[in-house]
C-alpha positions as CSV (number, residue, x, y, z in Angstrom):
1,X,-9.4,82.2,-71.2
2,X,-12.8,81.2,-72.7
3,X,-15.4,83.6,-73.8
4,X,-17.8,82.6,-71.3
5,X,-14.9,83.7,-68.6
6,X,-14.0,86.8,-70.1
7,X,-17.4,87.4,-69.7
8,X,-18.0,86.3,-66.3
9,X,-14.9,87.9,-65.4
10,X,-16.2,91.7,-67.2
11,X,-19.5,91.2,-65.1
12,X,-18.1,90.8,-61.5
13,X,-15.4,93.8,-61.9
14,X,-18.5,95.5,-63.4
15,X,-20.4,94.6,-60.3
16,X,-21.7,96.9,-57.8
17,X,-19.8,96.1,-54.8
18,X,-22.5,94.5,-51.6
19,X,-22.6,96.8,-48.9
20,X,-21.0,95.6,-45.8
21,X,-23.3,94.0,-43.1
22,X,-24.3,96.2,-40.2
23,X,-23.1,94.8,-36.9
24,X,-25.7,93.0,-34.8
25,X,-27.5,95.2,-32.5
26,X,-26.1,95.2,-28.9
27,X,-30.1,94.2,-27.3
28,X,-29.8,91.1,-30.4
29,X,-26.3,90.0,-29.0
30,X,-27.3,90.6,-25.3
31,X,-30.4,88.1,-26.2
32,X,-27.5,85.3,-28.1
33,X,-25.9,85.3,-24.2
34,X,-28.2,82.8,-23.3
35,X,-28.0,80.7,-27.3
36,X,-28.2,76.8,-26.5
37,X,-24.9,77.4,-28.8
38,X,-21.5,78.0,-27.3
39,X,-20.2,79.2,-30.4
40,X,-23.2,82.0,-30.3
41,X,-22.7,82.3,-26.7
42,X,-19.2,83.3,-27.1
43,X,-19.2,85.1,-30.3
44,X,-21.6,87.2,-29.1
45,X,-19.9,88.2,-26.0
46,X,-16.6,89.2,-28.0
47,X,-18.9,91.3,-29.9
48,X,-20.4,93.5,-27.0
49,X,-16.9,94.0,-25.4
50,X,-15.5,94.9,-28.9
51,X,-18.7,97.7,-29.4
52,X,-17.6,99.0,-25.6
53,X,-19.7,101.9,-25.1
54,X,-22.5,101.6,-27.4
55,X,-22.9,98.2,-25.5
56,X,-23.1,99.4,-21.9
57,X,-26.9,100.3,-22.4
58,X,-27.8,97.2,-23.6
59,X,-25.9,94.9,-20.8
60,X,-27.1,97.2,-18.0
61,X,-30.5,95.9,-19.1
62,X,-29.3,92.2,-19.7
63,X,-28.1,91.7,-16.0
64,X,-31.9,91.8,-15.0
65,X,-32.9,89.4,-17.6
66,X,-35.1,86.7,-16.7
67,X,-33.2,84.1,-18.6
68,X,-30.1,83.3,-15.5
69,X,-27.6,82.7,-18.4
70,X,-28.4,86.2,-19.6
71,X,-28.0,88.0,-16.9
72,X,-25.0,86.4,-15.0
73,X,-23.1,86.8,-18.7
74,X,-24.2,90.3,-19.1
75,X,-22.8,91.3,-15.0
76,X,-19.9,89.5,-16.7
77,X,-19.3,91.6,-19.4
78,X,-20.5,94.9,-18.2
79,X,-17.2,95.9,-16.4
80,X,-15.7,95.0,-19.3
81,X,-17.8,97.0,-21.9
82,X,-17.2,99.8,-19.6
83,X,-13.7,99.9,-19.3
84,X,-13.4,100.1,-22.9
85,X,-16.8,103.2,-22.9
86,X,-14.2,104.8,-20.4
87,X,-10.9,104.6,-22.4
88,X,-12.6,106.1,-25.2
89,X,-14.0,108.8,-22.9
90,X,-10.5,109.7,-21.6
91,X,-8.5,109.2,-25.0
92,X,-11.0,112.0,-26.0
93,X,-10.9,114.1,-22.9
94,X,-7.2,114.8,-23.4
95,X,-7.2,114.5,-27.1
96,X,-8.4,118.8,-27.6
97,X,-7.5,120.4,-24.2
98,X,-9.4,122.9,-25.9
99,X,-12.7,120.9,-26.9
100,X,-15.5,120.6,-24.4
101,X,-15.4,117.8,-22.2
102,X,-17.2,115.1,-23.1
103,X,-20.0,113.7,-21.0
104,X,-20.3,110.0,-19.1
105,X,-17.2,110.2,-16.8
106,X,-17.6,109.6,-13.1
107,X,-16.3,112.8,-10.9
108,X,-15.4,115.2,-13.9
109,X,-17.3,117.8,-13.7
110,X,-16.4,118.2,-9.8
111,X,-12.8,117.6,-10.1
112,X,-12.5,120.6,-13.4
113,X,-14.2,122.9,-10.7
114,X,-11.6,122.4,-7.9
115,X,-8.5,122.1,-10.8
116,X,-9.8,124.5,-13.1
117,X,-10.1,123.0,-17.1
118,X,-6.6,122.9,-18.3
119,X,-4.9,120.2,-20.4
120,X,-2.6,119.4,-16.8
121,X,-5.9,119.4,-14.9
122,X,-7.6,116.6,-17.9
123,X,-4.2,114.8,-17.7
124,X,-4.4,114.4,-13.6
125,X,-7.9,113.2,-14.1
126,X,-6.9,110.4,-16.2
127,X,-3.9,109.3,-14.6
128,X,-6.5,109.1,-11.3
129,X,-9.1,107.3,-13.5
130,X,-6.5,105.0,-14.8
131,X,-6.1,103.5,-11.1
132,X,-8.8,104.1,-8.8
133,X,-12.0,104.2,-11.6
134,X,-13.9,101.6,-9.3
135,X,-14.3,103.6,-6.3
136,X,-14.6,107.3,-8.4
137,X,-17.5,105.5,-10.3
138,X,-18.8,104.0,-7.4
139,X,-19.2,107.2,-5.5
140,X,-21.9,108.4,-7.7
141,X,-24.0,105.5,-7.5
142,X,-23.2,104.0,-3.6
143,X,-21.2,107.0,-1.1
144,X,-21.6,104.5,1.2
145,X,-19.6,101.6,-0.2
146,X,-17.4,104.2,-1.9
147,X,-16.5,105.6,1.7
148,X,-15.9,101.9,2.8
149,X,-13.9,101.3,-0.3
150,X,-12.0,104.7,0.8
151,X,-11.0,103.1,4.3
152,X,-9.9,100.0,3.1
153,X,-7.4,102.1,0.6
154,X,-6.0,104.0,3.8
155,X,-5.8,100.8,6.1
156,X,-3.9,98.7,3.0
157,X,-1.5,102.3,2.6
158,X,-0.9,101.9,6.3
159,X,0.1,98.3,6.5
160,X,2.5,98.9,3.9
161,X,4.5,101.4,6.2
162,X,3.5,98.6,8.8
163,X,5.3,96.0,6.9
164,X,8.2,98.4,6.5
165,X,8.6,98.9,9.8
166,X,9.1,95.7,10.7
167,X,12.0,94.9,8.7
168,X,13.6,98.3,9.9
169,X,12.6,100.8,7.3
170,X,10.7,103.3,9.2
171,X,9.6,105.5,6.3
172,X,5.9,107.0,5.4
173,X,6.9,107.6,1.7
174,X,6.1,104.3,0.5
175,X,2.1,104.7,1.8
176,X,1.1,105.7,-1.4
177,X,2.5,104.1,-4.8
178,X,2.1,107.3,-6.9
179,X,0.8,110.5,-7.7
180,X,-2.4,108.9,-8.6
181,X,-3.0,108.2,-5.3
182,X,-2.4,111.4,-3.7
183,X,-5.1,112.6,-6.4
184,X,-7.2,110.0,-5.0
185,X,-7.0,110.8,-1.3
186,X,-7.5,114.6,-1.9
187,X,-10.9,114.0,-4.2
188,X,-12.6,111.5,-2.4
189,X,-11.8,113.6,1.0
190,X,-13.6,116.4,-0.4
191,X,-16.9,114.4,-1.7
192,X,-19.3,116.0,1.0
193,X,-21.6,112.9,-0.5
194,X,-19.1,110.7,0.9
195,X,-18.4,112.9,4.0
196,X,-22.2,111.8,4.9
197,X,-21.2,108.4,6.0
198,X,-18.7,107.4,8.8
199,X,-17.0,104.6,6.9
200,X,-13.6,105.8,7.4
201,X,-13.8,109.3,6.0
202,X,-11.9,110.9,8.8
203,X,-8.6,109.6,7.8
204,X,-7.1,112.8,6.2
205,X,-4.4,112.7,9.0
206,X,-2.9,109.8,6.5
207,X,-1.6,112.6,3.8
208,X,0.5,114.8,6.2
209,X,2.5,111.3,7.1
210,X,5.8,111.6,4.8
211,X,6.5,113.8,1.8
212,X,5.1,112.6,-1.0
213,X,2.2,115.4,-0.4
214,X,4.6,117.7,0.2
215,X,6.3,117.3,-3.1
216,X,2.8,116.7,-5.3
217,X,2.5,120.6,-4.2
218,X,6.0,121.9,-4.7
219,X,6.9,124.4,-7.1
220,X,9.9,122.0,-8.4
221,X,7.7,118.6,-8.7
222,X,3.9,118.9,-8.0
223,X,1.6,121.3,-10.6
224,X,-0.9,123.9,-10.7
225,X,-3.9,121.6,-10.3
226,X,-2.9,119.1,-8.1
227,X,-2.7,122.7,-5.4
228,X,-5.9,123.6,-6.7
229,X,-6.9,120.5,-5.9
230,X,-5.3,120.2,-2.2
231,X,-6.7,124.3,-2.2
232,X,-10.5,122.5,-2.9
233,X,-10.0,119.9,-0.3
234,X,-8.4,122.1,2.5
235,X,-11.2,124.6,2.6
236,X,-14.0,121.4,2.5
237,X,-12.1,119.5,5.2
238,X,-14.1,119.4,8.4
239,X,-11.1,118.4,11.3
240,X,-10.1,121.5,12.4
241,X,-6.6,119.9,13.9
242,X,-6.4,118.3,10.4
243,X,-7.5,121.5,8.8
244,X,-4.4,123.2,10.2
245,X,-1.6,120.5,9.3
246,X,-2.9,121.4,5.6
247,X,-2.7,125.5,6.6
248,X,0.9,124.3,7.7
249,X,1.7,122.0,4.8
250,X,0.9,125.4,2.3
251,X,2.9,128.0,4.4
252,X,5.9,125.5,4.2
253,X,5.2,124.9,0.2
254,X,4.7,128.8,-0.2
255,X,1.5,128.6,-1.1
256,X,0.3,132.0,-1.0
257,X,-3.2,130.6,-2.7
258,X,-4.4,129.4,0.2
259,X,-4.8,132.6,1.6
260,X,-7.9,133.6,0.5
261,X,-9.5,130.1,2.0
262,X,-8.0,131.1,5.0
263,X,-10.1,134.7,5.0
264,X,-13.3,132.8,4.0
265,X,-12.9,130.3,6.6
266,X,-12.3,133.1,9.0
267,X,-15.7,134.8,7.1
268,X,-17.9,131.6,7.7
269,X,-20.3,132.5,10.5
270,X,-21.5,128.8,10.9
271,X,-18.1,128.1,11.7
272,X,-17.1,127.3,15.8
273,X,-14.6,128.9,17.3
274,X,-11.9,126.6,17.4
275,X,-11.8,126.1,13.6
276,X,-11.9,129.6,13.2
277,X,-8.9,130.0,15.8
278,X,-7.3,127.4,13.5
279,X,-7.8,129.4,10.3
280,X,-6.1,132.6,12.5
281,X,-3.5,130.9,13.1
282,X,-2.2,129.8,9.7
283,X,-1.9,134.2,9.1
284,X,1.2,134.1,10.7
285,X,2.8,132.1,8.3
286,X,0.5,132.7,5.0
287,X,-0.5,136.2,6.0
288,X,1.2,139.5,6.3
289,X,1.1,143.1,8.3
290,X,-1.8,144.0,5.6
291,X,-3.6,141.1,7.4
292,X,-3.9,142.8,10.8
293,X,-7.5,144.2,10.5
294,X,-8.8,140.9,9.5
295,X,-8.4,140.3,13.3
296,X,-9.5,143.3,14.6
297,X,-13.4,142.3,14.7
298,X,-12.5,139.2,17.3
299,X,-10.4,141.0,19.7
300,X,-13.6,141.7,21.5
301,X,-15.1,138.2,21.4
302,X,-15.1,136.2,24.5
303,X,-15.8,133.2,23.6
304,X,-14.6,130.6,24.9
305,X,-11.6,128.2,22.6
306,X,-9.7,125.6,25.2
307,X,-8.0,124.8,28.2
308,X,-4.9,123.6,28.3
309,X,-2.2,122.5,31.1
310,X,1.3,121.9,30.4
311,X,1.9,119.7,33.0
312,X,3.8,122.3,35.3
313,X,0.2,123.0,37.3
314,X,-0.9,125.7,35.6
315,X,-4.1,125.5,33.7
316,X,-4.4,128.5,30.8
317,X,-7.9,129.4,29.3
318,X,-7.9,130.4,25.5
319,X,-10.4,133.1,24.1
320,X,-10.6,133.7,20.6
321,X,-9.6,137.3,21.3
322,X,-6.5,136.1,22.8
323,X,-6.1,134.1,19.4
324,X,-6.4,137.2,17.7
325,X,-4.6,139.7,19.4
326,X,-1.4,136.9,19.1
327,X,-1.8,136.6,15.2
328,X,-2.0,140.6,14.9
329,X,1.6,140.4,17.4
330,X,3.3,138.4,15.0
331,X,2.6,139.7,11.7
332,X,3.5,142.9,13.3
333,X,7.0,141.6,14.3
334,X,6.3,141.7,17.8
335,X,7.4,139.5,20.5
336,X,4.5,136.9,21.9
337,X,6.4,137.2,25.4
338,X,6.0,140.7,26.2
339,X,2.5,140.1,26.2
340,X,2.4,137.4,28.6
341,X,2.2,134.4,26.2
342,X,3.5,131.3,27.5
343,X,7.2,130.5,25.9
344,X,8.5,127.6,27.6
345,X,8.1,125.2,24.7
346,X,9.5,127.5,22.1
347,X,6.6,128.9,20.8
348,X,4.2,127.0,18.9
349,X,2.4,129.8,18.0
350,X,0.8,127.6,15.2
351,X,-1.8,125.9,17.8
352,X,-4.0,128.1,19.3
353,X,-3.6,126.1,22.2
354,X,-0.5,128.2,22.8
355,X,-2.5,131.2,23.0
356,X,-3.5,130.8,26.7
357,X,-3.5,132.9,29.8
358,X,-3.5,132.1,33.4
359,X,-6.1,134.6,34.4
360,X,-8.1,137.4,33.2
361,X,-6.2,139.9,35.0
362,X,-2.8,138.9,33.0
363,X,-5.4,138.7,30.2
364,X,-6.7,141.7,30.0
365,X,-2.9,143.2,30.8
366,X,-1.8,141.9,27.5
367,X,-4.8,143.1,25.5
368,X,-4.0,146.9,26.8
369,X,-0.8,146.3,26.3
370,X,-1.4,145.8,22.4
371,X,-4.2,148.4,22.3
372,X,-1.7,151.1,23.5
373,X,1.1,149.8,21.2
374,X,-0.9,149.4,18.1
375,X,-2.4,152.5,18.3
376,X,0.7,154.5,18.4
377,X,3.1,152.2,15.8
378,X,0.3,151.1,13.3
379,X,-0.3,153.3,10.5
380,X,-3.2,154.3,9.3
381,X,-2.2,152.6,6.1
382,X,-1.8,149.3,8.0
383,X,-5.4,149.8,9.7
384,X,-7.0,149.8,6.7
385,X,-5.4,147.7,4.6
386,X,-6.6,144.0,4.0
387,X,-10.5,143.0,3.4
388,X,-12.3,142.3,7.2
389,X,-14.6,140.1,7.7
390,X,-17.8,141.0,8.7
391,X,-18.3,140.9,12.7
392,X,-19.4,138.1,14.1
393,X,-22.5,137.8,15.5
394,X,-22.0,137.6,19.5
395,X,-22.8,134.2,20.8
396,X,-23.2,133.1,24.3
397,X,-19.5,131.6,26.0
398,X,-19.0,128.5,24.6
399,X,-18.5,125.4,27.0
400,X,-14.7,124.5,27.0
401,X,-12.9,121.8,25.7
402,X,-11.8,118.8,27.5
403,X,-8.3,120.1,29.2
404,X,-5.6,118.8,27.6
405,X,-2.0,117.9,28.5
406,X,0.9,118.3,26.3
């Protein structure tokens, strides 16, 4: 080696190493979208999808360039950008259970209320997020197009059991193609946002078909914040009839948590009386003998629930003292029939449309019945047991529902 490359050689190991160029702006690469270069064009949009979230801002604002090439590009790439903003968001929400949770992801902060912040709740999340992202995100900037997007989900979940059918498989577990999904259906039911607009929204009823819900909430295969969850949407949910297939769906799971939405349902004074009669109901399979004086403040009220005839002639009226004084029978081990409830189709005590009487005279029979008998056979300790809610205010008689045959 000469002397001259020796030297040479000394000086660039000597050297100072460059520092290493900064990577271009994301407003600079937005602007090289619309380059008369393809090569720039392209380069630059690999760029802004690589930098993911820190490009987000600057695309948002490209898609309203004045340059066409600029914008379409950057509506282009945005969704892109943002998926990769997201996963970064979600790798860090389940990285330290224990860390705050970081900000910028759709639905979060409402669905760690329901679930409660737990490294299971952060894991549901991002299995959800990992599917149905579009219409979560959506629901913060368009309810209505979210509920729309919500209906089309239930219709395609119904044509699969459709399609099913058809070739002789007559099964509802294949509506839904995971646990993600039942996530999904429970959240976006309880979005009151979403609940504003008539796009579909009203198609709980699609849950209860099958068992896949059944066995998201079981002990055995379902978890503690997918119930808090279900808990979150079942007290939102405003179909009473639907309402009551979820009180029914918990009593069967052994869900003893959803007893205390059942007492502030029953506590809600804005609440009509048939979806308080609904609430009453679901005591006699969540609820105890404890539970008795819950009822005691509506076995005075009047008001008026449904009509109902069975198809044998006779029409029965419901009261929502009737409602109550049934309940109280039950979870006192009584029988409903010697107190002049109707038993000819087994007892569906878990309607309170089932809680009829022909007339008030047999009405008021039954209630003096129970008077005498819980008087002398409930204990003190049973009277005051349980938290009551506070009476409810009296109301004129409600008009009666449409009669209804069964």
């Amino acid at each position: 080696m000469s002397i001259y490359a020796a030297f040479a050689l000394a000086n660039l190991i000597g050297a100072p190493t460059p520092p290493a160029a900064a990577p271009p702006r994301p407003d600079e690469l937005v602007r090289q979208l619309g380059d008369k270069s393809f090569r720039v064009r392209e380069a630059a949009a690999r760029d802004l999808v690589r930098q993911g979230s820190a490009a987000v801002a600057a695309l948002t604002v490209g898609t309203k360039d004045t340059d066409p090439e600029v914008s379409e590009r950057s509506r282009q790439l945005l969704p892109q950008a943002a998926a990769v903003e997201r996963n970064e968001l979600l790798a860090r929400l389940v990285k330290d259970p224990s860390a705050p949770p970081p900000k910028g992801l759709a639905g979060l902060d409402r669905f760690l209320k329901a679930t409660g912040d737990s490294k299971e709740a952060r894991e549901l999340y991002v299995e959800l997020m990992s599917v149905h992202h579009r219409t979560i995100e959506l629901a913060e900037k368009d309810p209505r197009a979210a509920a729309a997007e919500y209906n089309m989900f239930c219709a395609e979940a119904y044509n699969r059991y459709q399609a099913g059918a058809r070739v002789g498989r007559y099964t509802y577990d294949n509506l839904f193609t995971g646990r993600a999904d039942v996530t999904y259906l429970l959240f976006i039911s309880s979005d009151l946002k979403l609940r504003e607009h008539d796009n579909g929204m009203n198609q709980s009823w699609i849950l209860f078909n099958g068992t896949q819900l059944t066995k998201a909430l079981s002990e055995k295969d379902g978890s503690a914040a997918m119930r808090k969850l279900f808990l979150d949407w079942l007290e939102k949910e405003p179909q009473s009839h639907i309402q009551q297939r979820g009180f029914q769906l918990a009593a069967q799971a052994g869900m003893k948590e959803a007893l205390p939405v059942v007492l502030k349902l029953l506590n809600k004074k804005e609440n009509d009386p048939w979806s308080k009669t609904q609430a009453m109901t679901a005591l006699v399979k969540l609820g105890t003998k404890e539970h008795i004086p819950v009822l005691d403040p509506y076995l005075k009220d009047t008001n008026m629930v449904t009509t109902i005839n069975f198809g044998n002639g006779n029409q029965f009226t419901v009261q929502m003292r009737d409602v109550a004084m049934g309940v109280q029978i039950q979870l006192a081990g009584q029988k409903m029939t010697d107190y002049g409830y109707d038993n000819q189709f087994g007892g569906g005590w878990t309607s309170a449309h089932y809680y009829g009487f022909r007339d008030d005279k047999a009405r008021d029979d039954a209630h003096a019945k129970w008077k005498e008998w819980a008087g002398k056979n409930l204990k003190p300790a049973d009277k005051k047991a349980g938290e009551a809610p506070k009476e409810p205010e009296k109301k004129p008689t409600e008009p009666a529902k449409p009669t209804e045959k069964k």
